[in-house]
C-alpha positions in Angstrom: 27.5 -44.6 13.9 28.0 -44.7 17.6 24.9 -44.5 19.9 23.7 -41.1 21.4 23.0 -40.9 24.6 19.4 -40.5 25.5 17.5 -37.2 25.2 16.9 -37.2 29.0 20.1 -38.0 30.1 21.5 -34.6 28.1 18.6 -32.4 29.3 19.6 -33.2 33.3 23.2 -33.2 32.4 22.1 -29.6 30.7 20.0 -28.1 33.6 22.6 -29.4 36.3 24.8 -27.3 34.3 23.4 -24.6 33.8 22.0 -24.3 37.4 24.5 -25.2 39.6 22.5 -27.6 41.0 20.9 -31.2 40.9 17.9 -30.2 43.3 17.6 -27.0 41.3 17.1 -29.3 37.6 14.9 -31.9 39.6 12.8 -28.7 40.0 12.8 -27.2 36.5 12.3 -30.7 34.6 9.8 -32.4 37.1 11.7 -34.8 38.2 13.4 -36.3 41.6 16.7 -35.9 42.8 17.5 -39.2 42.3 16.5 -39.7 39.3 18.7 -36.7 38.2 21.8 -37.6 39.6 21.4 -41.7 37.9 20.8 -40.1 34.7 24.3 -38.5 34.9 25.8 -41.4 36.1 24.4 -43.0 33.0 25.6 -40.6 30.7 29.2 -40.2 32.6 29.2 -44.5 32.3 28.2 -44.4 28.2 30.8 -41.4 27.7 33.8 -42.5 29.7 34.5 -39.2 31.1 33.8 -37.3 34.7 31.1 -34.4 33.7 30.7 -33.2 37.1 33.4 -33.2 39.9 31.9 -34.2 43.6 33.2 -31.6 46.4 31.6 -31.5 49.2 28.2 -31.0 49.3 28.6 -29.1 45.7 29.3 -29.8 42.3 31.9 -28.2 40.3 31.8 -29.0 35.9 34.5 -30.3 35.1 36.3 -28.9 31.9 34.9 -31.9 29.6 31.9 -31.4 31.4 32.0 -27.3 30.6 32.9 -27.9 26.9 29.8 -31.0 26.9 27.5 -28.7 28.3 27.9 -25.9 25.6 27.6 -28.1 22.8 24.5 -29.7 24.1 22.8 -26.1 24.8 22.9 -25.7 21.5 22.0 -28.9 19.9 18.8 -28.6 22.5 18.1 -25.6 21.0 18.5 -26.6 17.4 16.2 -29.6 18.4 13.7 -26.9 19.9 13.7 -24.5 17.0 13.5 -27.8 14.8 10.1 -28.7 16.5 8.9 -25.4 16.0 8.9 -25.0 12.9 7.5 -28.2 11.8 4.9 -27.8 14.3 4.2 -24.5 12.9 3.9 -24.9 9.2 0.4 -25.3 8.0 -1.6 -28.0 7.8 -4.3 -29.5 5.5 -7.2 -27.5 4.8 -5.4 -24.6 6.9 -4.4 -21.6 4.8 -2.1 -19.2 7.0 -1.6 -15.6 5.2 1.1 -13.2 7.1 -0.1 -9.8 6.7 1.0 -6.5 7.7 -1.1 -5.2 10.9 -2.3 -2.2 9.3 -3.6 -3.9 6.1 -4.7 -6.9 8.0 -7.0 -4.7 10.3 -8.3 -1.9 8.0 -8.1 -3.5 4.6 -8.4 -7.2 4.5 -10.8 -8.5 7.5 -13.4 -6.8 6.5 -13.3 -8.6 3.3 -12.7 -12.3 4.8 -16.5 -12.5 5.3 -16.3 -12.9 1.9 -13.5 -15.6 1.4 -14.8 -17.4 4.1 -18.6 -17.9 1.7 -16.6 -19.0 -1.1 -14.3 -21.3 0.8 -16.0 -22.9 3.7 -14.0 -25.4 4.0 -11.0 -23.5 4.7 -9.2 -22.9 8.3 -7.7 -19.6 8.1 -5.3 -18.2 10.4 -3.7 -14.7 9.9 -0.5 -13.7 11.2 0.3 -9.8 11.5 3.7 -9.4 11.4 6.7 -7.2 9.9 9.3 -10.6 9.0 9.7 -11.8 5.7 11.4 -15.0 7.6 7.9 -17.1 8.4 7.6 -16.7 4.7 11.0 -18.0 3.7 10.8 -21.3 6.2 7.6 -21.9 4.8 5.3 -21.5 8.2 2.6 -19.5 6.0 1.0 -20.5 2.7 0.7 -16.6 1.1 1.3 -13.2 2.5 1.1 -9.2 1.8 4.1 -7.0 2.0 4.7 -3.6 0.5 7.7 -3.0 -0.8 10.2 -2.6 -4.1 9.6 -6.8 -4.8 12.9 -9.3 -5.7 12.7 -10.7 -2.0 15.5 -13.9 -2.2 14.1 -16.7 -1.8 10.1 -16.0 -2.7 7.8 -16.0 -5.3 6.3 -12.8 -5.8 3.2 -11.0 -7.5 2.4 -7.4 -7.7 -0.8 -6.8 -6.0 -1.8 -2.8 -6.3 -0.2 0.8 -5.8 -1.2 2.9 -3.1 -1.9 6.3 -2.2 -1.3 9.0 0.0 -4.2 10.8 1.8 -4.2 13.8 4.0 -7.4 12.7 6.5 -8.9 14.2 9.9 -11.7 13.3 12.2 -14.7 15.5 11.1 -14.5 16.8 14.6 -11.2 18.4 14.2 -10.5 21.7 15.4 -14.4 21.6 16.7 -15.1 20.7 12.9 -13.2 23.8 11.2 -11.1 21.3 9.5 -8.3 22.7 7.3 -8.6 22.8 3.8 -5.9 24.4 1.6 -2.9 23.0 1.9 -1.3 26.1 4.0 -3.8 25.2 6.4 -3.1 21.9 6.5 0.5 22.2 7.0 0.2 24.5 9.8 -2.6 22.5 12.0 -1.1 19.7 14.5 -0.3 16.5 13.0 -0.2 13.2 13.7 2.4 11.6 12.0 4.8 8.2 11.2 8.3 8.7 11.0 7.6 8.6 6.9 8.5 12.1 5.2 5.3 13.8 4.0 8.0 15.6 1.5 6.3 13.9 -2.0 2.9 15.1 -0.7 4.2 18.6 0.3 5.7 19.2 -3.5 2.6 18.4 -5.0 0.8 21.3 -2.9 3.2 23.5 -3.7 3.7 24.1 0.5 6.9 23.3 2.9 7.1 19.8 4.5 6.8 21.0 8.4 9.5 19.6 10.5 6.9 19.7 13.9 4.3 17.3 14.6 1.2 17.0 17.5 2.5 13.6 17.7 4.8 10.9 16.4 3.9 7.3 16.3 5.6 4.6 14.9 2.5 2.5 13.7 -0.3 3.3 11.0 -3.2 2.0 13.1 -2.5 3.9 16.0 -2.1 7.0 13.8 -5.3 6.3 12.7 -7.0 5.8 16.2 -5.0 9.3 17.2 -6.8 11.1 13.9 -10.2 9.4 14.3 -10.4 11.2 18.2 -9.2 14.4 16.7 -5.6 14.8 18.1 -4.4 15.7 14.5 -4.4 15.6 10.3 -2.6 12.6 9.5 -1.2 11.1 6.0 -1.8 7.8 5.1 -2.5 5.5 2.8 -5.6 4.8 0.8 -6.0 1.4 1.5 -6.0 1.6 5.4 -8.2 4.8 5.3 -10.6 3.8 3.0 -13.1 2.5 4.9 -13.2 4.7 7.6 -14.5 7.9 4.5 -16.9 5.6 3.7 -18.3 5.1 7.4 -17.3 9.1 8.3 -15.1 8.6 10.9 -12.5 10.4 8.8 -12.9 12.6 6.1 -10.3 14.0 3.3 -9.0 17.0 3.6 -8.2 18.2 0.4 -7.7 16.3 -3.3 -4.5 16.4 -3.7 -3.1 12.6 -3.2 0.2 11.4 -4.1 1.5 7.6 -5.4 2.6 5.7 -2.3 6.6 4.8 -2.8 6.1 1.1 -1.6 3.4 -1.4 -3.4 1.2 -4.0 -1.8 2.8 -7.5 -3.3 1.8 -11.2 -3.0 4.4 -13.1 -1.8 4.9 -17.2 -0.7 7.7 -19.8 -0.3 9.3 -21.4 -3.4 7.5 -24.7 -2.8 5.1 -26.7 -4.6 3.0 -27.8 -1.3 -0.4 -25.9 -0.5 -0.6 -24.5 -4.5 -4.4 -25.3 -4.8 -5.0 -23.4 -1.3 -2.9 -20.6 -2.2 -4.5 -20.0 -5.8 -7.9 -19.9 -4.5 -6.6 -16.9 -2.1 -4.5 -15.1 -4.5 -7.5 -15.4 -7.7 -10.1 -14.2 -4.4 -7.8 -10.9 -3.0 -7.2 -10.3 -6.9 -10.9 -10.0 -7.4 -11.6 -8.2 -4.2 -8.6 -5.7 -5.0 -11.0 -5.3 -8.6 -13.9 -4.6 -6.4 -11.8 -2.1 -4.3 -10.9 0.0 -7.1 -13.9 -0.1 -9.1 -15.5 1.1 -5.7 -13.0 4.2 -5.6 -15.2 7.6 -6.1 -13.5 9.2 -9.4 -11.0 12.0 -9.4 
């Protein structure tokens, strides 16, 4: 196997390229002049080939030198990414759960208090986020989805089904909150872009195509019902705690199932297992407690 040139050497070549200039990549990788232009004289030397074509004061790539320069933008980045991710994935003693924002803020800190007296020892770090790809490359031990399960590439455990819940602020409409379902349909809403169809069968009323206000995230839904700008749908789980406390109240008792369950999920490795069972037998406990804590229909 031939010798590669050194990393240096391909990161000024790089930023020469890339910036038209030698003073310009001094600049950008902390560096002098001169120490810019020998390393491209090295690599030009250990290649056998002109990179960059002297005219003037300027310097023009050559069409080796273009070609060279392409390929090593993208083996830099593949290094860069590379370093990433094993910098990223989780060390020992650190247990990193990817959570949706919503549950991670309404449903699941609350509880850590919890998991953290149990398991001292543990460094937790959550991550709130929407991509199932941190899971796959193995940068988190466990997370939470919702969704229909059979993601490639992970193992999976069904956690619990959800709810819908039609919830206001008890100040409302000055406190005159709506109670049939009529009423509620025809009061402002504050609403996701997810249908309230299923819930609208089930009272026997017309989905209503308006809305006080759209938002595209269930935690600033709940912020926008909790100062009174609207009835809002949502699930159990997030709105929970906020009935217990009063800052929302439910409207009326007619619920319907939530289409998308909350499911375990982690990478298909055999790493972190002890780590990861002590969180999935704690949430499955606590998920118990949730219920159990439910007031009866």
């Amino acid at each position: 196997m031939r010798p590669l040139p050194p990393l240096s050497a391909l990161r000024s070549f790089e930023a020469v390229a890339r910036l038209g200039s030698v003073t310009l990549a001094a600049t950008e990788l902390h560096v002098t002049h001169s120490a810019i232009s020998q390393q491209i004289k090295q690599l030009e030397e250990m290649l056998g080939v002109v990179l960059l074509l002297r005219e003037g004061r300027g310097l023009r790539l050559s069409e080796d030198g273009r070609l060279y320069a392409l390929q090593i933008r993208l083996g830099l980045a593949e290094l860069t990414e590379a370093t990433r991710l094993v910098q990223a994935r989780p060390r020992e003693g650190e247990l990193v759960i990817a959570v949706l924002p919503s549950f991670g803020a309404n449903w699941l800190l609350p509880r850590l208090p919890r998991f953290h007296a149990r398991f001292p020892s543990y460094r937790l770090s959550l991550r709130a986020s929407l991509d199932i790809q941190d899971l796959r490359q193995g940068l988190v031990d466990v997370g939470v989805r919702m969704g229909q399960g059979n993601w490639e590439g992970l193992q999976q455990k069904k956690l619990f089904d959800d709810e819908l819940v039609m919830v206001a602020s008890p100040t409302f409409n000055h406190g005159r909150l709506p109670r049939t379902p009529t009423e509620v349909v025809a009061a402002p809403a504050v609403r996701t872009p997810e249908s309230w169809l299923a819930w609208c069968q089930a009272a026997g009323v017309a989905e209503p195509a308006h809305a006080a206000l759209w938002i595209n995230d269930s935690n600033l839904v709940l912020e926008a019902a909790k100062l009174g700008q609207g009835v809002a749908l949502e699930r159990r789980s997030i709105v929970q705690a906020s009935l217990d406390n009063g800052s929302l109240c439910q409207l009326t008792d007619i619920t319907v199932p939530y289409a998308h369950p909350h499911w375990l999920v982690w990478p298909q490795r055999e790493s972190a297992q002890i780590k990861r069972n002590d969180f999935i037998q704690w949430i499955e406990e606590e998920v118990a407690l949730y219920f159990a804590s439910l007031p009866s229909k």
